[in-house]
Every structure is written in C-alpha cells, then in structure tokens.
Backbone as JSON, one array per atom type, in Angstrom:
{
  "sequence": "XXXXXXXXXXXXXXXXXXXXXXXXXXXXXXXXXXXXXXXXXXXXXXXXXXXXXXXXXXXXXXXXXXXXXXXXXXXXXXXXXXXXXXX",
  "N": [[94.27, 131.93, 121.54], [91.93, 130.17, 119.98], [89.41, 127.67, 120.58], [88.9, 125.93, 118.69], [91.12, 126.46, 116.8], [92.65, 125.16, 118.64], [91.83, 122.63, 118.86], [91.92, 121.43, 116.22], [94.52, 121.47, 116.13], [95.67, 119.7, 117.59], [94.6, 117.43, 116.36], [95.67, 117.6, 113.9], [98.38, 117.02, 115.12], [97.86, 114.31, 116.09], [97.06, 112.97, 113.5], [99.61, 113.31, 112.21], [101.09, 111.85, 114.18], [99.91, 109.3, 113.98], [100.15, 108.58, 111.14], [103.2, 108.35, 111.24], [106.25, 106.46, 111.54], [107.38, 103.17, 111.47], [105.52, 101.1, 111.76], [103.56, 97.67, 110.79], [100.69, 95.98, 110.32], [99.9, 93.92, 112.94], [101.41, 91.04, 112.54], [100.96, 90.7, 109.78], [102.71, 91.68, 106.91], [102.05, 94.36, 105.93], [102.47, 97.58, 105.75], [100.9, 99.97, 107.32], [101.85, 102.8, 108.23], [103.4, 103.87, 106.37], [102.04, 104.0, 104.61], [100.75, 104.79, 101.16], [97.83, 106.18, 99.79], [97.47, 104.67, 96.96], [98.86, 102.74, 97.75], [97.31, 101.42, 100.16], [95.04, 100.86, 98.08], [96.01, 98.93, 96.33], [96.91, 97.04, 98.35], [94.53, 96.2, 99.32], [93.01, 95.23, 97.04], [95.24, 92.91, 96.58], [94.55, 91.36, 98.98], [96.02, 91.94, 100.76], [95.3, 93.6, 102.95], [92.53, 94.04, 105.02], [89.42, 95.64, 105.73], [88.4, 95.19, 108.48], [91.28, 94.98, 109.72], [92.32, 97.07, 109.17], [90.77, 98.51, 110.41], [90.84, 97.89, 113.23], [93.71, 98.62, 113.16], [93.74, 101.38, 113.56], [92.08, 101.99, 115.7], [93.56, 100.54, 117.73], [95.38, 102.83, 117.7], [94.14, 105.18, 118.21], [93.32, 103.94, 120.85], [96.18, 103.71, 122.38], [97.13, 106.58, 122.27], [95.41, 108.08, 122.51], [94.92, 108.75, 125.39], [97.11, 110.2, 125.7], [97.02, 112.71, 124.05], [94.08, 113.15, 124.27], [91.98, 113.65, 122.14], [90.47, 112.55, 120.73], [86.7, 112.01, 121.0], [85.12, 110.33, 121.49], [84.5, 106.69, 119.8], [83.34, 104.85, 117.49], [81.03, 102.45, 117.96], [80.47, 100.48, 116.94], [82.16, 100.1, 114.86], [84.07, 97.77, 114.08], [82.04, 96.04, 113.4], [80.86, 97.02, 110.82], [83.58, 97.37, 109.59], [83.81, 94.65, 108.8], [81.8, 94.12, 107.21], [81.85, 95.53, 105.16], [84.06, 94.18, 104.43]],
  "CA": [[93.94, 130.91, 120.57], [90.25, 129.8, 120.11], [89.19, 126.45, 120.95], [88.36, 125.45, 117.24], [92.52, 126.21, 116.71], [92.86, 123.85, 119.53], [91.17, 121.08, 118.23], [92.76, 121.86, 114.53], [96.09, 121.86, 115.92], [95.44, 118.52, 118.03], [93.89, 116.53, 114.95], [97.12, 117.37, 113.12], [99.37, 116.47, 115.51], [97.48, 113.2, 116.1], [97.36, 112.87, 111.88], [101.54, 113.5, 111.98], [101.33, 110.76, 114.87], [99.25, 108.38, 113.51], [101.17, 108.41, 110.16], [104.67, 108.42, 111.35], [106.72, 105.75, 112.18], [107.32, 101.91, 110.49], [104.93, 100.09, 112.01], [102.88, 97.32, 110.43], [99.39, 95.35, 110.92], [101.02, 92.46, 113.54], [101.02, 89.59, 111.97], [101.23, 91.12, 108.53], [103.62, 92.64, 106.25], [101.66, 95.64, 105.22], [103.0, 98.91, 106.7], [99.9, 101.19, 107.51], [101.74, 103.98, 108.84], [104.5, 104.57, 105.66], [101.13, 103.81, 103.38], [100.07, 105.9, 100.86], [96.59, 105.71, 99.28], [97.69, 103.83, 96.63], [99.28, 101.51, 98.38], [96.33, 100.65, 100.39], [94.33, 100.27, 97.14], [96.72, 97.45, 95.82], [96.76, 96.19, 99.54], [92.89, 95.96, 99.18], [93.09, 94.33, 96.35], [95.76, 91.85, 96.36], [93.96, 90.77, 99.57], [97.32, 91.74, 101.98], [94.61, 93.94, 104.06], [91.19, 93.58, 105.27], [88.99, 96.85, 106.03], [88.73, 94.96, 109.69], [92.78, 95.02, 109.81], [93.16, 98.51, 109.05], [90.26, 99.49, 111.66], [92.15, 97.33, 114.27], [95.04, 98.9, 113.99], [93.34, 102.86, 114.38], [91.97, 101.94, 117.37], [94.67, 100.47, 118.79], [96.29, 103.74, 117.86], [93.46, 105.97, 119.3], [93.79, 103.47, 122.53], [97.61, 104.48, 123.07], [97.7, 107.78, 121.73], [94.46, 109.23, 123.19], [94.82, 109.61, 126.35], [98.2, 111.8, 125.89], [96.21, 113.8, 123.33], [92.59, 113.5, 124.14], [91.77, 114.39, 120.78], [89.43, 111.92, 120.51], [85.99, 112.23, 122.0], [84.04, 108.92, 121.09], [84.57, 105.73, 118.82], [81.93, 104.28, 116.98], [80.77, 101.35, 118.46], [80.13, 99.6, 115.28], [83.53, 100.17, 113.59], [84.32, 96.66, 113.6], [81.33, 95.29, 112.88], [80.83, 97.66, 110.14], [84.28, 96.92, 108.22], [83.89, 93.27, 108.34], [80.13, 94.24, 106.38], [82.83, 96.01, 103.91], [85.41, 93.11, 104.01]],
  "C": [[92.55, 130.36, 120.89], [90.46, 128.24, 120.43], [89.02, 125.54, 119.26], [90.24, 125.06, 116.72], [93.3, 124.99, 117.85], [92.81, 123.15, 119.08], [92.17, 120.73, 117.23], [94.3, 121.24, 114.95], [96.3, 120.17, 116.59], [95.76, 117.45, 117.65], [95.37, 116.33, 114.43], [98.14, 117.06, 114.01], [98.8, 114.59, 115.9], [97.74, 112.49, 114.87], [98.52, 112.59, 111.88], [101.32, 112.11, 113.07], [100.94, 109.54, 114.29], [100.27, 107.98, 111.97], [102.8, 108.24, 110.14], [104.72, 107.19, 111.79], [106.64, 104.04, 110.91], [106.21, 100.65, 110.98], [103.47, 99.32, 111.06], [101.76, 96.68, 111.23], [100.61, 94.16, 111.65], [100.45, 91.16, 113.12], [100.92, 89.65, 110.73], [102.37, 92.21, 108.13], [103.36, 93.96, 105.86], [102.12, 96.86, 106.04], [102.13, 99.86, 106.71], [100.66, 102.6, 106.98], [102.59, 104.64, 107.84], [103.44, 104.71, 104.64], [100.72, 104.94, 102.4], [98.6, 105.6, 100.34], [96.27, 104.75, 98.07], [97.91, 102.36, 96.67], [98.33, 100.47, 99.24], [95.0, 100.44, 99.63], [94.85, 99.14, 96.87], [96.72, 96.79, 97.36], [95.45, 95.58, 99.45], [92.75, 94.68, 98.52], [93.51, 93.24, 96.18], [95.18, 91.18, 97.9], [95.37, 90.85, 100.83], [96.54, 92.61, 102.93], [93.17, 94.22, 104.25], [90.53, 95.52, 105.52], [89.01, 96.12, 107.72], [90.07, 95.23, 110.57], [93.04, 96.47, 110.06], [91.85, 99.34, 110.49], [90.66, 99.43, 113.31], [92.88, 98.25, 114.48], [94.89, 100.64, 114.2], [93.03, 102.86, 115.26], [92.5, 101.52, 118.11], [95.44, 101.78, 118.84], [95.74, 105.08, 118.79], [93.78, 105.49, 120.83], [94.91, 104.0, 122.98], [97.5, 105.89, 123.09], [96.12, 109.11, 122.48], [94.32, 109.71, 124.89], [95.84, 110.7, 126.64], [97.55, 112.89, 125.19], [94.94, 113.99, 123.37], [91.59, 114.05, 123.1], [90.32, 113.48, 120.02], [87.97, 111.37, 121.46], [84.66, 110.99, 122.07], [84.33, 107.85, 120.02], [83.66, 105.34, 118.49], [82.04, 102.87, 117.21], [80.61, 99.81, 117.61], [81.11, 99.23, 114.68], [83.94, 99.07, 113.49], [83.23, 96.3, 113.01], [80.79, 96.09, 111.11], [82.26, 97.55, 109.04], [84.38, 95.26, 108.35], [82.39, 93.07, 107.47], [81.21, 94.59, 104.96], [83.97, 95.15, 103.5], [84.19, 92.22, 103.08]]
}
C-alpha cells in the first residue's frame, strides 16, 4: 500500500470519527457531530452556532483524536482568529 493510500485511508477514518457519535458544542444544544449541512446552515442562521463554536469544537477533536491517528500534521494558527473575522 502506497503512502498516499495511507493518508486516504487515515483522513477517512478520522472523517467517520469526527462525525460519529452525539456529541454537542458544551454549553449548547447544537449537535455538530449528527449535523448535516443543512442543519448547520439554519444553525448559522438562527444564531444557535458561531463559526468560532464550530472551530472550537474541531480542534478539540483534532487535540483528542490526533495523537491516536496522527493524521494531522499542522493547525492553522489563525483558525480562531479567523472565524471570529467570519462570525
């Protein structure tokens, strides 16, 4: 298996991780992880989640989840300050 199928296969099991499970933003009702894209349009909108909120809670998920999968090789340093420019 190449290294490229590595990665590939990684990503998607990180993707399947990241998406699974019931957990919401803490301290809010919104449920990220059952979300569909819809859903976090009308979240947007009706003001139940922030672009800060939802980058929160990926990098808390990279924090747990990367060092069992290492799948992730840098965060952008910005990413908060950058969705509270978009909030």
């Amino acid at each position: 298996m190449s290294i490229n199928s590595h990665v590939s296969t990684l990503f998607l099991l990180l993707l399947v991780l990241l998406l699974s499970g019931t957990n919401a933003v803490k301290g809010h009702a919104f449920p990220i992880k059952e979300a569909t894209v819809h859903d976090f349009h009308m979240a947007f909108k009706q003001n139940k989640l922030t672009s800060r909120l939802l980058v929160e809670f990926y990098l808390g998920e990279i924090r747990k989840l990367n060092p069992i999968l290492r799948g992730v090789i840098e965060v952008n340093p910005d990413a908060l300050l950058q969705a509270d420019k978009a909030d």
